[in-house]
C-alpha positions in Angstrom: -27.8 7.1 -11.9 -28.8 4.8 -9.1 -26.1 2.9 -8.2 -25.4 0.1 -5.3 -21.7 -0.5 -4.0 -20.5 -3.2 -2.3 -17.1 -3.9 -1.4 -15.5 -0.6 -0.2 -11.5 -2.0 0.3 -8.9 0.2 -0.7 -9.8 0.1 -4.2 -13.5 0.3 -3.8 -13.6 3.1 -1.7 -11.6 5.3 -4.1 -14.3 4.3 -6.9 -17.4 5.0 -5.1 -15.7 8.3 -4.1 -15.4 9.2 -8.3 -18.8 7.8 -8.5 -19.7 10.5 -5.9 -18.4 13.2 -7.2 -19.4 12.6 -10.3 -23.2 13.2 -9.1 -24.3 9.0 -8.7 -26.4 8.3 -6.4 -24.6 5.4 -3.8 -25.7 2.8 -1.8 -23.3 1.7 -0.3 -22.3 -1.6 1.8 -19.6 -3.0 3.4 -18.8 -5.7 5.8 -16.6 -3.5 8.2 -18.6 -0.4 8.8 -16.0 2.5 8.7 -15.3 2.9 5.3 -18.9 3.2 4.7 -19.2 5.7 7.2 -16.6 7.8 5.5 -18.5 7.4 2.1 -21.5 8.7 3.9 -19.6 11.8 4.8 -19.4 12.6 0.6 -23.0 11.6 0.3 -23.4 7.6 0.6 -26.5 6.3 1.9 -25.3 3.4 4.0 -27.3 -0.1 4.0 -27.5 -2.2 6.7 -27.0 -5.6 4.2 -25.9 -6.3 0.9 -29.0 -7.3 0.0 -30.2 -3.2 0.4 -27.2 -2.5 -1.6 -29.1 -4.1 -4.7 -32.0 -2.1 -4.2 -30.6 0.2 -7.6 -30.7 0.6 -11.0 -26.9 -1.0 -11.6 -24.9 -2.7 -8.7 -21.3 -2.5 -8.6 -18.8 -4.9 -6.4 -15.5 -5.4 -5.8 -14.1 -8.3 -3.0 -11.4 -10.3 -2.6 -11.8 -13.4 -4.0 -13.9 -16.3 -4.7 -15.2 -17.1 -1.3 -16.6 -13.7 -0.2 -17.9 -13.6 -3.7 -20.3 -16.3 -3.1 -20.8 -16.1 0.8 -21.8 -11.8 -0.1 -23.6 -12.1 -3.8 -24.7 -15.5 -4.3 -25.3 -16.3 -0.3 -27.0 -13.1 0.3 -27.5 -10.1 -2.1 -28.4 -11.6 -5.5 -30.9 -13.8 -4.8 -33.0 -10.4 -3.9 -32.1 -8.5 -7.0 -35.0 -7.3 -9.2 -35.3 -8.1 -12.5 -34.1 -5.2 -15.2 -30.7 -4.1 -12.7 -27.4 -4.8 -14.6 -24.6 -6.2 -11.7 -20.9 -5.4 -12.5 -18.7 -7.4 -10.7 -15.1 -5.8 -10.8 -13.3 -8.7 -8.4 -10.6 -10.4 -9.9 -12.6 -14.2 -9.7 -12.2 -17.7 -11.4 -14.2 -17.7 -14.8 -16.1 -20.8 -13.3 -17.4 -18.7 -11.0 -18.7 -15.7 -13.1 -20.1 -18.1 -15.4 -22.2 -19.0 -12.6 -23.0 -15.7 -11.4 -24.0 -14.3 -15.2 -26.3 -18.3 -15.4 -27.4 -16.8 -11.7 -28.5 -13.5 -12.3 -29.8 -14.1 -16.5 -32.0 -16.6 -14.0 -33.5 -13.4 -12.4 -33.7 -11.7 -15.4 -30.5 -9.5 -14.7 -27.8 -8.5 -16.7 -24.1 -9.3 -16.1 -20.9 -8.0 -16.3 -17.0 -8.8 -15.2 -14.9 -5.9 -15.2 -11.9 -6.7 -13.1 -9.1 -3.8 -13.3 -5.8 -2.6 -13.5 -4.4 -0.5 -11.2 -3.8 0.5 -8.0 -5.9 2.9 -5.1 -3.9 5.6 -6.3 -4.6 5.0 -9.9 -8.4 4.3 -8.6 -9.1 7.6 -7.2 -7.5 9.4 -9.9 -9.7 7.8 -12.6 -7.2 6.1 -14.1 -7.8 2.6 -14.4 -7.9 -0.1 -17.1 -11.0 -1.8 -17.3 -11.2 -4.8 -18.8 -14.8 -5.8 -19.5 -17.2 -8.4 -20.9 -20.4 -9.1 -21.0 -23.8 -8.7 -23.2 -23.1 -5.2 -25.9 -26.8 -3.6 -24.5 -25.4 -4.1 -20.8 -22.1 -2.6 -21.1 -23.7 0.4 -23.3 -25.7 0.9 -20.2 -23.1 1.1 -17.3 -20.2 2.6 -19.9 -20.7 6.0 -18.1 -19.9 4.7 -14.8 -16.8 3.3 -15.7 -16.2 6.2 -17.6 -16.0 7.9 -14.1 -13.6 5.0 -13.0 -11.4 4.4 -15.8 -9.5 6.1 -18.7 -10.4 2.9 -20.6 -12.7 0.0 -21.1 -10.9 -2.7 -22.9 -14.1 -5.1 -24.0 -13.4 -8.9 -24.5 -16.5 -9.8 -26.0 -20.0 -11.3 -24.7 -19.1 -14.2 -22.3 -18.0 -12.3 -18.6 -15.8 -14.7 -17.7 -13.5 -13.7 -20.7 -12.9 -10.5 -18.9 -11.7 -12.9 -15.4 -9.7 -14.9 -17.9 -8.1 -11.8 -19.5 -7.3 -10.2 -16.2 -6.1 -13.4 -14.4 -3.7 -13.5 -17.9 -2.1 -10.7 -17.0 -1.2 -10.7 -13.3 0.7 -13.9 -14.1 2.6 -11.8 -16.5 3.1 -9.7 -14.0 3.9 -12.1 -11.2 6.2 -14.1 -14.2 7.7 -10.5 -14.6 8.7 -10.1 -11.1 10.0 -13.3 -10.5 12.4 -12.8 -13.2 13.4 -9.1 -12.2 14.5 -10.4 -8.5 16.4 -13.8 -10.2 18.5 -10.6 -12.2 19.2 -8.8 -9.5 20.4 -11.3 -7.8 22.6 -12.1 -10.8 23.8 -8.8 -10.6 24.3 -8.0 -7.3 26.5 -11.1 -7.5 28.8 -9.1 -9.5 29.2 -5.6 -7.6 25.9 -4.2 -9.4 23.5 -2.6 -7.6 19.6 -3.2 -8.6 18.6 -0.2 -8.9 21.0 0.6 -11.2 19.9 -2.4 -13.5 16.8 -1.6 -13.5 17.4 2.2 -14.4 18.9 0.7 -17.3 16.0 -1.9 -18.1 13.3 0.9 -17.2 14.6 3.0 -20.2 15.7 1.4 -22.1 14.1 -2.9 -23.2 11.3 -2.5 -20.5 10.0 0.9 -20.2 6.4 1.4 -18.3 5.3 1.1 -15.1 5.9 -2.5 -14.3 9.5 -2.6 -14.9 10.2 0.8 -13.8 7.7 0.6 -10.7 8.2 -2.5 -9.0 12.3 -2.4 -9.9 12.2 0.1 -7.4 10.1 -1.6 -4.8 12.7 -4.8 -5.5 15.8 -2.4 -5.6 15.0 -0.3 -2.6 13.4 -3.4 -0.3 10.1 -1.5 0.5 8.0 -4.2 1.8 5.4 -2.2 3.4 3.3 -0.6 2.9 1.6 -3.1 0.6 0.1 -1.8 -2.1 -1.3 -5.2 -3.5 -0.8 -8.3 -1.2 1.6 -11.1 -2.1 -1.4 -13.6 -0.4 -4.0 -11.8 -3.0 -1.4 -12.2 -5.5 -0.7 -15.9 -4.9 -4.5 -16.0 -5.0 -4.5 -14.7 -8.5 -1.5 -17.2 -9.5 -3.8 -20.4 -8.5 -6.3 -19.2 -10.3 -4.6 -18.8 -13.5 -3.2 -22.2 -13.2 -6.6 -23.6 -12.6 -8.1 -22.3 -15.0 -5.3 -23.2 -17.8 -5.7 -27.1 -16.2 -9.9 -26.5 -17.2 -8.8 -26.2 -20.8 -5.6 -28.4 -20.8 -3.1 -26.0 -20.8 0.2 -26.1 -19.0 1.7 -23.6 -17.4 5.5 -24.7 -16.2 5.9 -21.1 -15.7 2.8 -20.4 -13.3 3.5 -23.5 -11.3 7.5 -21.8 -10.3 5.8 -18.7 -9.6 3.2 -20.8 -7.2 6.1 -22.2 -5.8 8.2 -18.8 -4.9 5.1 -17.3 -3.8 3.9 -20.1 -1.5 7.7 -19.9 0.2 7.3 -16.3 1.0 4.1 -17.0 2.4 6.1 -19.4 4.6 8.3 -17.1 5.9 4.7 -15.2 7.0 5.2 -12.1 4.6 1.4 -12.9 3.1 0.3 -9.0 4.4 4.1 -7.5 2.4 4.4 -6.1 -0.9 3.6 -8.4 -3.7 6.4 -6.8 -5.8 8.5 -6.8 -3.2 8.1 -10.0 -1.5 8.2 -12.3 -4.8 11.0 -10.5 -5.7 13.3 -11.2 -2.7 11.9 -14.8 -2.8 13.7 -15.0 -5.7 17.3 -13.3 -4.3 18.0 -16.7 -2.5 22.0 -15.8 -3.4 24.3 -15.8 -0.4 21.1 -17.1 1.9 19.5 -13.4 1.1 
């Protein structure tokens, strides 16, 4: 298939490469030039714009949030996309956003489709990721076999993108909730003569097994800060919008606004670029002035 990639951070990078290999033809686009050039190295055809980039049958992308999301697609690519090419947009992005992008693009006569994921680069370039994915049925039938090079799933949440954003955004503040509470025991703990890891050994086999639980209570256990593997700043990102978009349809979230809260005061302590695991975590081990 032809296929146009834009966005090639960690995590795009590693899915262009599947893409790759898996025979896709890429163009490929990114706003700092080296990981584009190492793409062109597996096959990539590099474009000079984003705009290029769109010149395809589907168009992938995956940025940071919602300002490079509208300065990249709605400032500069989309408005240049043919009519009949399907854009999936994989960015983790308010739904009031991707409802504008899928009014956008339906505009044009495109198709679109949120797919934010789960996982890490790791997980990415393994194939591995969760998908979670909305959109018109006839558009995901069509780009199903490239995130069947992606992913190991494709969890669908019906016909409206921005239930896919909602979903996703759902579940980091699980994760960020998680977290929070997982430094808060080990704090508890360690106030007693327990050591963390320890706990969560126990809590990893036992109430909470999986990868959240058993992953990150060894981040929080072991104090690995960097390398960061997911940024606390793009997880506070995440966080706001999650409480945003609860405030759109009246629901509170007393829960979400703490997790704002201990996030914002590791951010103060400049530890944005740390570990989101890692750094909410020890946010929350304020015992003893740790």
């Amino acid at each position: 298939m032809n296929v146009g990639f834009i966005g090639l951070g960690n995590m795009g990078r590693a899915m262009a490469a599947r893409l790759l290999t898996a025979g896709h033809a890429l163009r490929v686009w990114n706003r700092s030039s080296e990981p584009a050039r190492q793409l062109a190295g597996q096959g990539a055809q590099v474009m000079a714009t984003a705009r290029e980039a769109c010149d395809a049958e589907v168009v992938l992308s995956i940025l940071s949030d919602d300002r490079v999301v509208r300065e990249v697609l709605l400032g500069a690519a989309l408005p240049a996309a043919r009519a009949g090419i399907v854009h999936v947009n994989m960015a983790t992005i308010s739904p009031q956003l991707s409802d504008e992008l899928a009014a956008r693009l339906g505009e044009a006569g495109c198709g679109y489709i949120a797919a934010p994921v789960l996982g890490r680069p790791d997980v990415a370039a393994a194939g591995k990721l969760n998908i979670l994915a909305a959109g018109a049925a006839a558009d995901l039938e069509r780009v199903q076999p490239l995130l069947d090079v992606i992913g190991q799933r494709t969890w669908r949440f019906g016909e409206r993108p921005a239930q896919a954003n909602v979903a996703k955004l759902a579940v980091n503040f699980l994760l960020a909730a998680a977290i929070e509470s997982m430094g808060e025991a080990a704090a508890l703990a360690g106030g007693y003569g327990i050591e963390p890891a320890r706990l969560f050994e126990l809590i990893g086999q036992t109430l909470f097994p999986g990868p959240v639980y058993q992953g990150y209570g060894r981040v929080i256990a072991e104090s690995r800060f960097e390398p960061a593997g997911f940024r606390a700043r793009l997880g506070l990102k995440d966080v706001r919008l999650a409480l945003a978009a609860a405030e759109a349809v009246n629901t509170p979230m007393p829960v979400g606004s703490w997790v704002r809260d201990s996030m914002l005061e590791a951010l103060s302590r400049g530890e944005g670029e740390k570990e989101f695991g890692a750094v909410l975590g020890r946010a929350a081990m304020r015992r003893g002035g740790r």
